[in-house]
PDB file of N, CA, C and O in Angstrom:
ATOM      1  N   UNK A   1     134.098 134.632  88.731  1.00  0.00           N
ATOM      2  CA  UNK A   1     132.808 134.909  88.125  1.00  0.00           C
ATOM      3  C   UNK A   1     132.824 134.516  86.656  1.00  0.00           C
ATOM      4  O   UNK A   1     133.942 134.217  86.236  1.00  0.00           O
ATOM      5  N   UNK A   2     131.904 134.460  85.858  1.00  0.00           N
ATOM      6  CA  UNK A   2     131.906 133.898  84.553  1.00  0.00           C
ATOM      7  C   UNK A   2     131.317 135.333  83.776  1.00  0.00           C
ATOM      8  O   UNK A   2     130.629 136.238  84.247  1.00  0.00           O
ATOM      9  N   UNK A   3     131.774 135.187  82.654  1.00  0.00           N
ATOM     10  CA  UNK A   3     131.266 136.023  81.666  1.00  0.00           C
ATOM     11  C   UNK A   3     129.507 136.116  81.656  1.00  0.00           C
ATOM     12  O   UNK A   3     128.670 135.243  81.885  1.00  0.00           O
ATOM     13  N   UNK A   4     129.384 137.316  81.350  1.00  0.00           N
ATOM     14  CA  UNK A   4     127.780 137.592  81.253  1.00  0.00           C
ATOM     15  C   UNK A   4     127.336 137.844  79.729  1.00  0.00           C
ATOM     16  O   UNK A   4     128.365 138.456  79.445  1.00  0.00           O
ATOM     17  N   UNK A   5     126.963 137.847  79.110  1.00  0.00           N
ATOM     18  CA  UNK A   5     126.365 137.886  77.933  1.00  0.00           C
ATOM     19  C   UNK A   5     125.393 139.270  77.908  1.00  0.00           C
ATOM     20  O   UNK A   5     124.245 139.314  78.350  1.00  0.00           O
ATOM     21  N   UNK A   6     126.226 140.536  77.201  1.00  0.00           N
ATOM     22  CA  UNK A   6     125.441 141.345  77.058  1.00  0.00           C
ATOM     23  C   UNK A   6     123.989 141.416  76.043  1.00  0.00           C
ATOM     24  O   UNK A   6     123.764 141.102  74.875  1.00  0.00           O
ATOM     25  N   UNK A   7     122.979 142.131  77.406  1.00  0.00           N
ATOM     26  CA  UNK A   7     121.663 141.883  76.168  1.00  0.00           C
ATOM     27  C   UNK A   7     121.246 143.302  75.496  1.00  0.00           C
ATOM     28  O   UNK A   7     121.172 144.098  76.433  1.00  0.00           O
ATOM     29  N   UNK A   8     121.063 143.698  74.764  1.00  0.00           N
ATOM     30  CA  UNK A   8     120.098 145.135  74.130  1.00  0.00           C
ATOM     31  C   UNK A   8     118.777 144.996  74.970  1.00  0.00           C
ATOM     32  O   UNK A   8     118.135 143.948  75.040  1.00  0.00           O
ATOM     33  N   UNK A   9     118.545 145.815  75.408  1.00  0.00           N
ATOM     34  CA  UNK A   9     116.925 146.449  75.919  1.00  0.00           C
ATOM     35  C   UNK A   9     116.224 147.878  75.232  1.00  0.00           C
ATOM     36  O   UNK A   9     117.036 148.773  75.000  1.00  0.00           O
ATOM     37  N   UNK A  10     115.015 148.111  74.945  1.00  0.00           N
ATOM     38  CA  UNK A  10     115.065 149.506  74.410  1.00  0.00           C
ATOM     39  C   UNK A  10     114.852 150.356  75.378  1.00  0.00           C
ATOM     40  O   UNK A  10     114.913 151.569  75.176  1.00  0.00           O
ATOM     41  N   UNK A  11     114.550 149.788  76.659  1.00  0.00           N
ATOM     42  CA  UNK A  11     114.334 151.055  77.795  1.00  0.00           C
ATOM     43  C   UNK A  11     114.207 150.450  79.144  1.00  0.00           C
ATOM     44  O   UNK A  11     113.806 149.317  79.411  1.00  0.00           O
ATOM     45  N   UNK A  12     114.705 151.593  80.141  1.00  0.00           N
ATOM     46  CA  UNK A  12     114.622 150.975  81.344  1.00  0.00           C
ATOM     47  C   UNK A  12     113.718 150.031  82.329  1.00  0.00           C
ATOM     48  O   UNK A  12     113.997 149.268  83.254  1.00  0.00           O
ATOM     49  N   UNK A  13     112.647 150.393  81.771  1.00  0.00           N
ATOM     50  CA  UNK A  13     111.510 149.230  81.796  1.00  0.00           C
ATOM     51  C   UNK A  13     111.862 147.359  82.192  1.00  0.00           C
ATOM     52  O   UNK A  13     111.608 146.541  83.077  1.00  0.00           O
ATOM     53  N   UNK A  14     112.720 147.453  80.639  1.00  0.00           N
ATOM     54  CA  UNK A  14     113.159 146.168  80.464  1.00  0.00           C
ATOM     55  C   UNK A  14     114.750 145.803  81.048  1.00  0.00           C
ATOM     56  O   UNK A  14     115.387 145.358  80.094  1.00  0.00           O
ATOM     57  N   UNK A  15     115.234 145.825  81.759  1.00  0.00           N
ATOM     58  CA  UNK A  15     116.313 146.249  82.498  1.00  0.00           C
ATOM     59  C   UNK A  15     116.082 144.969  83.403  1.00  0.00           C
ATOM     60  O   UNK A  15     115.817 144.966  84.605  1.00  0.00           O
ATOM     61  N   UNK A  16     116.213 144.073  82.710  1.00  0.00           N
ATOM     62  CA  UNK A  16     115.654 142.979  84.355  1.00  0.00           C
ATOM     63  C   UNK A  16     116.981 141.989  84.855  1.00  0.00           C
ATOM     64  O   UNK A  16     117.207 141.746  86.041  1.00  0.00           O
ATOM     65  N   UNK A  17     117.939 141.386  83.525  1.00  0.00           N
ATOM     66  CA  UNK A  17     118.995 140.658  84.093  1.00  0.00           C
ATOM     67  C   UNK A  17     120.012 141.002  83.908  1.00  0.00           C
ATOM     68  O   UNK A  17     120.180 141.548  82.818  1.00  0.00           O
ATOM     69  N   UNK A  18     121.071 140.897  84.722  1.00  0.00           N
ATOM     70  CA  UNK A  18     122.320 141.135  84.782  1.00  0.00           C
ATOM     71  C   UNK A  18     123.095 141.019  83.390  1.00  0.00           C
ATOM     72  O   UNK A  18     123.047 139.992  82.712  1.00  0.00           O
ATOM     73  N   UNK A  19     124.029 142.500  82.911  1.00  0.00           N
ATOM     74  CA  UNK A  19     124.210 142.486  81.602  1.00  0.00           C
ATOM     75  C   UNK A  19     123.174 143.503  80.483  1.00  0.00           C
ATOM     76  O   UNK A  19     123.526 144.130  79.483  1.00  0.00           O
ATOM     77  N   UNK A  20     121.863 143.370  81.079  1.00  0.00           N
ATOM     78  CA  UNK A  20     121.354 144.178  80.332  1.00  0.00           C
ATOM     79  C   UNK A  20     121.483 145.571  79.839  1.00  0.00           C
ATOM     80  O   UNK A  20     121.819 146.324  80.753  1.00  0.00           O
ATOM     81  N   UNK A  21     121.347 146.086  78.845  1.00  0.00           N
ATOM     82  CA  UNK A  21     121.963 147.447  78.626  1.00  0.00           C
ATOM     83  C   UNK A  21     120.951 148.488  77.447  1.00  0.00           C
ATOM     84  O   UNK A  21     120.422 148.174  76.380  1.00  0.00           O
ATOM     85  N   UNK A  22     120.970 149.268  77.893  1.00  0.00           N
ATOM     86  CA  UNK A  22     120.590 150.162  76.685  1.00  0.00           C
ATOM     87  C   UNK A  22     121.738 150.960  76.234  1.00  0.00           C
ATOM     88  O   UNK A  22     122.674 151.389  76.907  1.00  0.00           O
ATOM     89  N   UNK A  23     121.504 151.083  74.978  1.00  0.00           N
ATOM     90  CA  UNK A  23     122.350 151.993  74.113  1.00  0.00           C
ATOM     91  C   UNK A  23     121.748 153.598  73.814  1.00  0.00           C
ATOM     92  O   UNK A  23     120.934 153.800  72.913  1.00  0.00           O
ATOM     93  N   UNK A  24     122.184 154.515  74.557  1.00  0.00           N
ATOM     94  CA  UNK A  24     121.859 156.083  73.980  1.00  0.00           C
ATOM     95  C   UNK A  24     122.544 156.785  72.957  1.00  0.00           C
ATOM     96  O   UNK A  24     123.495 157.361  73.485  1.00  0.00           O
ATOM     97  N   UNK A  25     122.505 156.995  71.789  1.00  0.00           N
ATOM     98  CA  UNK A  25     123.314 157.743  71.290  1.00  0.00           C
ATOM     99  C   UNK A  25     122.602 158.588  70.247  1.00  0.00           C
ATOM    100  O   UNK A  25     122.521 158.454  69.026  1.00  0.00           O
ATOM    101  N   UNK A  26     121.951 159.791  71.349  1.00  0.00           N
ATOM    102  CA  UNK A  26     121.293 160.502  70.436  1.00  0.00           C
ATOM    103  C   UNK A  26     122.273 162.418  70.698  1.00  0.00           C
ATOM    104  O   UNK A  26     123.220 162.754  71.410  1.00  0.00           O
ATOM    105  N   UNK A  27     121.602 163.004  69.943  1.00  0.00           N
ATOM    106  CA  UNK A  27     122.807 164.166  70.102  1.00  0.00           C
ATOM    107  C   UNK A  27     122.682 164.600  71.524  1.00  0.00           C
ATOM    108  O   UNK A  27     123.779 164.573  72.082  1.00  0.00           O
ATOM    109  N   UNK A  28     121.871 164.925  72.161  1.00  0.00           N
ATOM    110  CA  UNK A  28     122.835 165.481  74.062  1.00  0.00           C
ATOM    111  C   UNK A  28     122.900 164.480  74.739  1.00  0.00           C
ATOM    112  O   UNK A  28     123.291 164.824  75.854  1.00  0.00           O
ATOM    113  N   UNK A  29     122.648 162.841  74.672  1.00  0.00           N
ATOM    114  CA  UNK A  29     123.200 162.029  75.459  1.00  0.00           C
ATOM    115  C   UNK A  29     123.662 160.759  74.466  1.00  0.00           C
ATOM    116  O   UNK A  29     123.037 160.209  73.560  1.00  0.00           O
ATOM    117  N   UNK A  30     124.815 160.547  74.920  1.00  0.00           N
ATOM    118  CA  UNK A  30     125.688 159.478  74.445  1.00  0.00           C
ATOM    119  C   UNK A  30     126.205 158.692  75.640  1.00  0.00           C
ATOM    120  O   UNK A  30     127.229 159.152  76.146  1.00  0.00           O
ATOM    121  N   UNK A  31     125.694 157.596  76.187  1.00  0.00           N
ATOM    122  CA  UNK A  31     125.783 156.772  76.947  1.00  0.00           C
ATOM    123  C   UNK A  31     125.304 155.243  76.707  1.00  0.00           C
ATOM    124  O   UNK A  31     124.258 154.865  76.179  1.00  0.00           O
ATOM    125  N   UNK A  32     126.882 154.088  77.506  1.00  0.00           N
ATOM    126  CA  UNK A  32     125.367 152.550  77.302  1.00  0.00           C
ATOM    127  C   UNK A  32     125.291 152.539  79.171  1.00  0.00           C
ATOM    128  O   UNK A  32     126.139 152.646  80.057  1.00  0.00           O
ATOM    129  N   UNK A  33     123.843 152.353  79.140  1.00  0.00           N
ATOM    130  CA  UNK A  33     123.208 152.140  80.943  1.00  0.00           C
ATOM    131  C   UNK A  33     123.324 150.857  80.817  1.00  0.00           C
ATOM    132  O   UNK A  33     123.221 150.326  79.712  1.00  0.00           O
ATOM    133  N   UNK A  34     123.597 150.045  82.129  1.00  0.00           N
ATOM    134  CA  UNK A  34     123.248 148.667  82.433  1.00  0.00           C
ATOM    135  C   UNK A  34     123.148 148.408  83.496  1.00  0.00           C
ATOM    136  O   UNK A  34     123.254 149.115  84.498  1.00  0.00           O
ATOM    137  N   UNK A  35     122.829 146.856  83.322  1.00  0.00           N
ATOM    138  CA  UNK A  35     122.244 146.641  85.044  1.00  0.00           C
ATOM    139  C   UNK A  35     123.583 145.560  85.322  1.00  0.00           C
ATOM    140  O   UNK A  35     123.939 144.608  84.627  1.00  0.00           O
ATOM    141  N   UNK A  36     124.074 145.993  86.384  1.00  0.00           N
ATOM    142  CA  UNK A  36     125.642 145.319  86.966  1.00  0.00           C
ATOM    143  C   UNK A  36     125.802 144.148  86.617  1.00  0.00           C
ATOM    144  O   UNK A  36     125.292 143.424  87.471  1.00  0.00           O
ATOM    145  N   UNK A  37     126.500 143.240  85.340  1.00  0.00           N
ATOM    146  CA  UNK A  37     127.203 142.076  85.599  1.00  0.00           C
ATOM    147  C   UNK A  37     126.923 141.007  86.545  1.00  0.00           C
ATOM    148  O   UNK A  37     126.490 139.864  86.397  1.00  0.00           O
ATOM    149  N   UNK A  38     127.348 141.797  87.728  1.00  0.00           N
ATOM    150  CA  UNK A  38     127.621 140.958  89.124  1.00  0.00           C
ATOM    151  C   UNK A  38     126.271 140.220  89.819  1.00  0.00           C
ATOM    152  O   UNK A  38     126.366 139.401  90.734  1.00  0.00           O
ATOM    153  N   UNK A  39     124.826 140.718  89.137  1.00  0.00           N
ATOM    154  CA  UNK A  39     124.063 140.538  90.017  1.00  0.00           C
ATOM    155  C   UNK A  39     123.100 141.205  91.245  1.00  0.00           C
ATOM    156  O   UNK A  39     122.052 140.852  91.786  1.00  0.00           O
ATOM    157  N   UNK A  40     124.185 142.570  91.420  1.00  0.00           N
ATOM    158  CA  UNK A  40     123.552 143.138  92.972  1.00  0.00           C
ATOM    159  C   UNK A  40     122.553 143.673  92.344  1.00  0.00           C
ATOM    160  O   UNK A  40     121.689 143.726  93.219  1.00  0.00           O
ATOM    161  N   UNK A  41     121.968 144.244  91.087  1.00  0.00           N
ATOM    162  CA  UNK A  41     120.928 144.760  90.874  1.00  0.00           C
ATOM    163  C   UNK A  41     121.437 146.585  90.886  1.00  0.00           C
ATOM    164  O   UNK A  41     120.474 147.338  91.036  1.00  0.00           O
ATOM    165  N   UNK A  42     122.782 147.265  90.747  1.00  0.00           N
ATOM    166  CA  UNK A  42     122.876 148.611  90.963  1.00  0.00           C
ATOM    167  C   UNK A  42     122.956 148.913  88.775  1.00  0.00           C
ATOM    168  O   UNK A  42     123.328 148.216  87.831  1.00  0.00           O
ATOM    169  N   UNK A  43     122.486 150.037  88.895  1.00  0.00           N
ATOM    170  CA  UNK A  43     122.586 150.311  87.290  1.00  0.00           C
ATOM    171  C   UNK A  43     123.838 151.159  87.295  1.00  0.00           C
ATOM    172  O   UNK A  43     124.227 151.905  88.193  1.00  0.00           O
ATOM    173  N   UNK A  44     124.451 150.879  86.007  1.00  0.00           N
ATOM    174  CA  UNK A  44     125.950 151.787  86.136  1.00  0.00           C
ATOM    175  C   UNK A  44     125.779 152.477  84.290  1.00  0.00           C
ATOM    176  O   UNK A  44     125.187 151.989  83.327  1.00  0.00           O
ATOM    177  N   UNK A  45     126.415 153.497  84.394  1.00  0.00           N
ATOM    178  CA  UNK A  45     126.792 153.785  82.779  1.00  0.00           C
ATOM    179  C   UNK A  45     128.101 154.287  82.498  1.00  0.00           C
ATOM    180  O   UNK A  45     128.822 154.510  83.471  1.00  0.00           O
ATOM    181  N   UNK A  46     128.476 154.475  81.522  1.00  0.00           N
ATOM    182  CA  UNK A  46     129.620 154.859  80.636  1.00  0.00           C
ATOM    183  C   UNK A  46     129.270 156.117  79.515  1.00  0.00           C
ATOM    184  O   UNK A  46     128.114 156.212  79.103  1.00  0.00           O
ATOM    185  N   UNK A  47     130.051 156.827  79.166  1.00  0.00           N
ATOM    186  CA  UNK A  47     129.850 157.827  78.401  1.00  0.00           C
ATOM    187  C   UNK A  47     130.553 157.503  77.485  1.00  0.00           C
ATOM    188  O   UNK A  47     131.747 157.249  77.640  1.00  0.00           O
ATOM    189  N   UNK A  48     129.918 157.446  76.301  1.00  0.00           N
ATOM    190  CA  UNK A  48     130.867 157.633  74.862  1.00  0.00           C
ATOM    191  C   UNK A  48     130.449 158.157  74.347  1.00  0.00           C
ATOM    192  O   UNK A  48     129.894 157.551  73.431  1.00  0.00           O
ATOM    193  N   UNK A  49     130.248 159.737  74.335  1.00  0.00           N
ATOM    194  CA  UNK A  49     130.265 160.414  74.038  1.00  0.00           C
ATOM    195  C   UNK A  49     131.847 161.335  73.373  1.00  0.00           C
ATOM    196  O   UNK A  49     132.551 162.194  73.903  1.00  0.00           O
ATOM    197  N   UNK A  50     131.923 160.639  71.982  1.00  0.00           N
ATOM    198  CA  UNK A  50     133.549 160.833  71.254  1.00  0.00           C
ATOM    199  C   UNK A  50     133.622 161.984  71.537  1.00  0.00           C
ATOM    200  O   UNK A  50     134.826 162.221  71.627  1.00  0.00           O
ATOM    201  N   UNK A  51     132.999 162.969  71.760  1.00  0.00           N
ATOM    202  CA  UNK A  51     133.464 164.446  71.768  1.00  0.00           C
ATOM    203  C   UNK A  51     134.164 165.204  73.194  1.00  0.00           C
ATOM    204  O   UNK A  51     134.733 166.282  73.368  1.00  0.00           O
ATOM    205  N   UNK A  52     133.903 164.365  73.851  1.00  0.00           N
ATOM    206  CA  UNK A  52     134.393 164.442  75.613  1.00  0.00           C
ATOM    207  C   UNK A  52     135.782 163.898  75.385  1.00  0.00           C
ATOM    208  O   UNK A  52     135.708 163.065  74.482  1.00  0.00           O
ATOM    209  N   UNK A  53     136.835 164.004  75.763  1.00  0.00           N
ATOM    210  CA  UNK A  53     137.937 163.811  75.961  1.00  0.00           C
ATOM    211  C   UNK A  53     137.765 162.666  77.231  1.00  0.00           C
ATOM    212  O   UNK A  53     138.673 161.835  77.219  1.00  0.00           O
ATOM    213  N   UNK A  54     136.815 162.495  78.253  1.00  0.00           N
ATOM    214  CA  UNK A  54     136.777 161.640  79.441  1.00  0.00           C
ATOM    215  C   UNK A  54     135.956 160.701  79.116  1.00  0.00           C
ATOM    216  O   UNK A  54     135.311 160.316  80.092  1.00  0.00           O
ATOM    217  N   UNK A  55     135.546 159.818  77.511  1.00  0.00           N
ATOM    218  CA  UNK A  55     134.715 159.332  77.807  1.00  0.00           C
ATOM    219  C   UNK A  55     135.360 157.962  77.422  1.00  0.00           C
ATOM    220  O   UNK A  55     136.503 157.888  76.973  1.00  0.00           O
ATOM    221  N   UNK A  56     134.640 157.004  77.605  1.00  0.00           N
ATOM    222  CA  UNK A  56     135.224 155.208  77.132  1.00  0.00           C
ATOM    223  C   UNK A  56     134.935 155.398  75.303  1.00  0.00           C
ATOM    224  O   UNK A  56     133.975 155.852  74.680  1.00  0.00           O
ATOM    225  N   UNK A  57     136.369 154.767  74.826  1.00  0.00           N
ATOM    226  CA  UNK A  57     135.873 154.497  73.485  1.00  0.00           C
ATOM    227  C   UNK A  57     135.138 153.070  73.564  1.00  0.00           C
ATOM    228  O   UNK A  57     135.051 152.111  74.330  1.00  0.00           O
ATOM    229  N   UNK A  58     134.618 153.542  72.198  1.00  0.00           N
ATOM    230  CA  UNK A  58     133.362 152.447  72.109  1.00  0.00           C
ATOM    231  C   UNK A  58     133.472 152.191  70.533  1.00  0.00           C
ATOM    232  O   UNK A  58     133.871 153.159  69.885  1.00  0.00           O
ATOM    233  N   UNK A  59     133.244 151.300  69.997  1.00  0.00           N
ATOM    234  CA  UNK A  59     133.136 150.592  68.675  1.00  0.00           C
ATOM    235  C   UNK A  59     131.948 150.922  68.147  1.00  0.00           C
ATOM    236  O   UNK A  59     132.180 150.849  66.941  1.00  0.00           O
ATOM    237  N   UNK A  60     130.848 151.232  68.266  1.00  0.00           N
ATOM    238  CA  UNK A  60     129.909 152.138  67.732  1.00  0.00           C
ATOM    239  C   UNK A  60     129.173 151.282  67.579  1.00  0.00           C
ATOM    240  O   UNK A  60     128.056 151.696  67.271  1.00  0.00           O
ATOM    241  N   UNK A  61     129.287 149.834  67.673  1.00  0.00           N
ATOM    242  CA  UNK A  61     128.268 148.806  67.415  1.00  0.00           C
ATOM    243  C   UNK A  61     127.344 148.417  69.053  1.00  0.00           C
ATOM    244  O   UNK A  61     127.808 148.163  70.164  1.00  0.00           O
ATOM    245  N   UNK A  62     125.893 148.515  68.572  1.00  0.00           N
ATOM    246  CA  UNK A  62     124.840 149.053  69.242  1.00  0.00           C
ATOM    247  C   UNK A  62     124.328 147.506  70.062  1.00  0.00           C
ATOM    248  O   UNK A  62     123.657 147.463  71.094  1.00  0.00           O
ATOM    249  N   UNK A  63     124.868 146.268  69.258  1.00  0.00           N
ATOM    250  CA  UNK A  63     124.080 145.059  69.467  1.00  0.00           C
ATOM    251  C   UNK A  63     125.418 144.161  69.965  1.00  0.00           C
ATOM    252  O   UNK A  63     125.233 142.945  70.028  1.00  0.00           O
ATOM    253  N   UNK A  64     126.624 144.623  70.289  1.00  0.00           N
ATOM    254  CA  UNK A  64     128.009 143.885  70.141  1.00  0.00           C
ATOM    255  C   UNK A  64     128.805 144.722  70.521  1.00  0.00           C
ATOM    256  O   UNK A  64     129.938 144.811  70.046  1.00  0.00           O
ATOM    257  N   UNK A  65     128.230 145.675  71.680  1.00  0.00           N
ATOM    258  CA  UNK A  65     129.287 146.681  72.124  1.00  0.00           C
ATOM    259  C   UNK A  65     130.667 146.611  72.387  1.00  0.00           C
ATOM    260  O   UNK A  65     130.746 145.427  72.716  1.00  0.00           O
ATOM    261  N   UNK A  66     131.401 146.898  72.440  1.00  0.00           N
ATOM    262  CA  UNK A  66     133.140 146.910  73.062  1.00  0.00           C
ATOM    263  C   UNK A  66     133.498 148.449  73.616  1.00  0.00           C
ATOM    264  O   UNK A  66     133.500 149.380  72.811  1.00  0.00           O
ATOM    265  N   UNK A  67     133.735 148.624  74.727  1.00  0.00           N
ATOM    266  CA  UNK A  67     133.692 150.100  75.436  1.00  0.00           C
ATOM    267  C   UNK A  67     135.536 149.153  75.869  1.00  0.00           C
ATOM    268  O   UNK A  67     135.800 147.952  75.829  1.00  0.00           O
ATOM    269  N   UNK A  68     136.382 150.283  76.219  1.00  0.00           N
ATOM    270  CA  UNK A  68     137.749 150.616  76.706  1.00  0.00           C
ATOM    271  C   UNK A  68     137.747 152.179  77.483  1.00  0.00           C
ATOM    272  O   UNK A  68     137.176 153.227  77.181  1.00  0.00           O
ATOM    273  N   UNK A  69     138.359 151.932  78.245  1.00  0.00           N
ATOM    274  CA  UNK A  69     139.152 151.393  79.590  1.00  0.00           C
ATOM    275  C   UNK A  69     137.964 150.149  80.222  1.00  0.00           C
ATOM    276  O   UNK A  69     136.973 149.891  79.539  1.00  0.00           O
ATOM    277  N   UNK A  70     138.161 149.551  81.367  1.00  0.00           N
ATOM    278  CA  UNK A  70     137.791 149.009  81.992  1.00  0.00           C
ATOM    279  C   UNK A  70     136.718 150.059  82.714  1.00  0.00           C
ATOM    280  O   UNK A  70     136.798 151.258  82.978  1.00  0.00           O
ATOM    281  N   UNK A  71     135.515 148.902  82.944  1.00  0.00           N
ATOM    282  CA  UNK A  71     134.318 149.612  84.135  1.00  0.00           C
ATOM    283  C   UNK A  71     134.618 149.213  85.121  1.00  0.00           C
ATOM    284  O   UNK A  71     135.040 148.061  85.219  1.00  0.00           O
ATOM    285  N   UNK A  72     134.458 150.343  86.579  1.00  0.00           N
ATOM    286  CA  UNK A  72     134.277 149.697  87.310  1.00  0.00           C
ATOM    287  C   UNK A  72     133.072 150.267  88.459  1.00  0.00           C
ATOM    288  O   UNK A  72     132.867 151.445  88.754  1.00  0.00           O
ATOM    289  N   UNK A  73     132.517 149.320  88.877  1.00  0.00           N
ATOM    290  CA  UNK A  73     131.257 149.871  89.454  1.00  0.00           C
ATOM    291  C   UNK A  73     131.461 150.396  91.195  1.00  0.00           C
ATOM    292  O   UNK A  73     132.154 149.868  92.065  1.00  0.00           O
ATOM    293  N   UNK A  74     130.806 151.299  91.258  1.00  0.00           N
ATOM    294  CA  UNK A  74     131.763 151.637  92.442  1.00  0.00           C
ATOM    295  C   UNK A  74     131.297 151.222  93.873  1.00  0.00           C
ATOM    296  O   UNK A  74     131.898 150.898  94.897  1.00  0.00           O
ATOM    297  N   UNK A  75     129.673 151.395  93.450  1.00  0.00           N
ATOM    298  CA  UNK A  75     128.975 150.512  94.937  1.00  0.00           C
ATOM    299  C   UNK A  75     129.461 149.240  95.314  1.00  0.00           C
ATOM    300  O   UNK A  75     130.076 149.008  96.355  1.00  0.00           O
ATOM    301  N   UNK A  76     129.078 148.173  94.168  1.00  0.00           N
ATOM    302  CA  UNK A  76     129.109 146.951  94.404  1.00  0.00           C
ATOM    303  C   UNK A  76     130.895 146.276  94.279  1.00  0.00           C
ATOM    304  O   UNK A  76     131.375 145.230  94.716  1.00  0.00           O
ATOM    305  N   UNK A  77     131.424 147.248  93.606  1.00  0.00           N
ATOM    306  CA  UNK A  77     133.059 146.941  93.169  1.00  0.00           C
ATOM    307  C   UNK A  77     133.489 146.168  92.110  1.00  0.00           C
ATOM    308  O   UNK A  77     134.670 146.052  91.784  1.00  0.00           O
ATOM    309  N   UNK A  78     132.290 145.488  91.418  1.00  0.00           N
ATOM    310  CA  UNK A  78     132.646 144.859  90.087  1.00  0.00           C
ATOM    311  C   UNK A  78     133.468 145.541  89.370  1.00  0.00           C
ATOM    312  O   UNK A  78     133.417 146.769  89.303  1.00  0.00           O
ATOM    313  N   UNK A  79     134.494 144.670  88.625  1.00  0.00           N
ATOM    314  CA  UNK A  79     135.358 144.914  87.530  1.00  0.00           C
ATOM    315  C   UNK A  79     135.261 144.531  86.458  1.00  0.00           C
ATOM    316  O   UNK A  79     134.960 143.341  86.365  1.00  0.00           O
ATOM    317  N   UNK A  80     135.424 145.170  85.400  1.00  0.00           N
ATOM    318  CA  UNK A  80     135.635 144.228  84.018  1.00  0.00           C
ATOM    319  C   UNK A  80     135.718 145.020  82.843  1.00  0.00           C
ATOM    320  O   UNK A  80     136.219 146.138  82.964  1.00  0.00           O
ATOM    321  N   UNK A  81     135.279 144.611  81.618  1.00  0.00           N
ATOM    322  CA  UNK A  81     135.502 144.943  80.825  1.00  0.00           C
ATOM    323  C   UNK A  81     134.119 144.447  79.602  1.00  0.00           C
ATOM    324  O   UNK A  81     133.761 143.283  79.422  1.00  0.00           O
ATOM    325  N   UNK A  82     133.699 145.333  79.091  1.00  0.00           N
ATOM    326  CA  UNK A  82     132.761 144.837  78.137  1.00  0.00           C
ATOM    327  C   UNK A  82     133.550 145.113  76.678  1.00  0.00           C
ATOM    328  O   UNK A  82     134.027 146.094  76.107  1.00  0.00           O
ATOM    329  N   UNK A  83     133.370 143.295  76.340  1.00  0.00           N
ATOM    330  CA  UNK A  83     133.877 143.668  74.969  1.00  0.00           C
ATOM    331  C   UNK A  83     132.970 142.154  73.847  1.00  0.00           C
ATOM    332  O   UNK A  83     132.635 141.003  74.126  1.00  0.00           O
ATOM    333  N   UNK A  84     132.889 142.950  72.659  1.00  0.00           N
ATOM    334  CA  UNK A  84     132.047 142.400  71.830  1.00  0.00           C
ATOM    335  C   UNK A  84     130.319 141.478  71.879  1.00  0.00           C
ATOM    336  O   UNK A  84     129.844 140.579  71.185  1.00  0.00           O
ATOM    337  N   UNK A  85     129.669 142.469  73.361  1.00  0.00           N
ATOM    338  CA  UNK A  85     128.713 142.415  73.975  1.00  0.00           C
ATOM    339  C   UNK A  85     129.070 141.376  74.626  1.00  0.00           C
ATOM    340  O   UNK A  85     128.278 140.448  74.467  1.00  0.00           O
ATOM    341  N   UNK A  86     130.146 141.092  75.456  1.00  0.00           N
ATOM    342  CA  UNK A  86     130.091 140.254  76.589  1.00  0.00           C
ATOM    343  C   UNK A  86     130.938 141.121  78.025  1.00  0.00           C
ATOM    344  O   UNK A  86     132.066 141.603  78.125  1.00  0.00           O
ATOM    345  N   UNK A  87     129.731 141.016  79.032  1.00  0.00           N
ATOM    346  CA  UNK A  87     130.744 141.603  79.995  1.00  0.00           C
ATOM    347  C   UNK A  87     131.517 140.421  80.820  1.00  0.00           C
ATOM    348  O   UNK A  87     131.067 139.436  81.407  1.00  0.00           O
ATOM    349  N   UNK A  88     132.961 140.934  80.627  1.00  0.00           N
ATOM    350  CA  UNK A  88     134.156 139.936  81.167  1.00  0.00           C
ATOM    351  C   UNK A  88     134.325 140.122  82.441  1.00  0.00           C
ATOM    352  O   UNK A  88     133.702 141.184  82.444  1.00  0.00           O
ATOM    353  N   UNK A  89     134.731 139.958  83.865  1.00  0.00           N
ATOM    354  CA  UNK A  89     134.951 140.117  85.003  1.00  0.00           C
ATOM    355  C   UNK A  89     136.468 140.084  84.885  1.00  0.00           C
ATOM    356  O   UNK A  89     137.033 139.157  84.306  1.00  0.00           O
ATOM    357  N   UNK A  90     137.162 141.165  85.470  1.00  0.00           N
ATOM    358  CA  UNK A  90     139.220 140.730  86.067  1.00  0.00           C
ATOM    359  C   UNK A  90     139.302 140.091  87.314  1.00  0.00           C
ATOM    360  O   UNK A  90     140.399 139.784  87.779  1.00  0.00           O
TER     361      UNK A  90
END
């Protein structure tokens, strides 16, 4: 698979191509939503929420995300890794 090019959206509305993502980080939700990499169309998120001990660190940058550990989506089974707003496939 080839790299996807993460995009900013401001709301689920706009959620239309693969890669797309919103950024939450207001005080009771800290999450980025997106729409799968891969194509199948399933939305997945991540919590970075720093105060959770279980959540992905994240670089705090809103337009150029980088989240760690690896995502992985569990319907469709995509793997990868989003880093410096590109999602990578393993």
């Amino acid at each position: 698979m080839i790299d996807i090019i993460a995009r900013r959206v401001e709301d689920y509305k706009h959620l239309e191509n693969p890669g797309d993502y919103i950024v939450y980080d207001e005080e009771n939700v800290k999450q980025i939503t997106f729409l799968c990499p891969c194509g199948c169309g399933d939305l997945g998120s991540v919590n970075i929420d720093q105060s959770d001990p279980y959540c992905w660190k994240w670089n705090g940058d809103k337009d150029k995300p980088t989240t760690t550990p690896s995502i992985k989506q569990l319907d469709c089974g995509w793997h990868g890794y989003l880093t410096d707003g590109i999602f990578k496939t393993v």
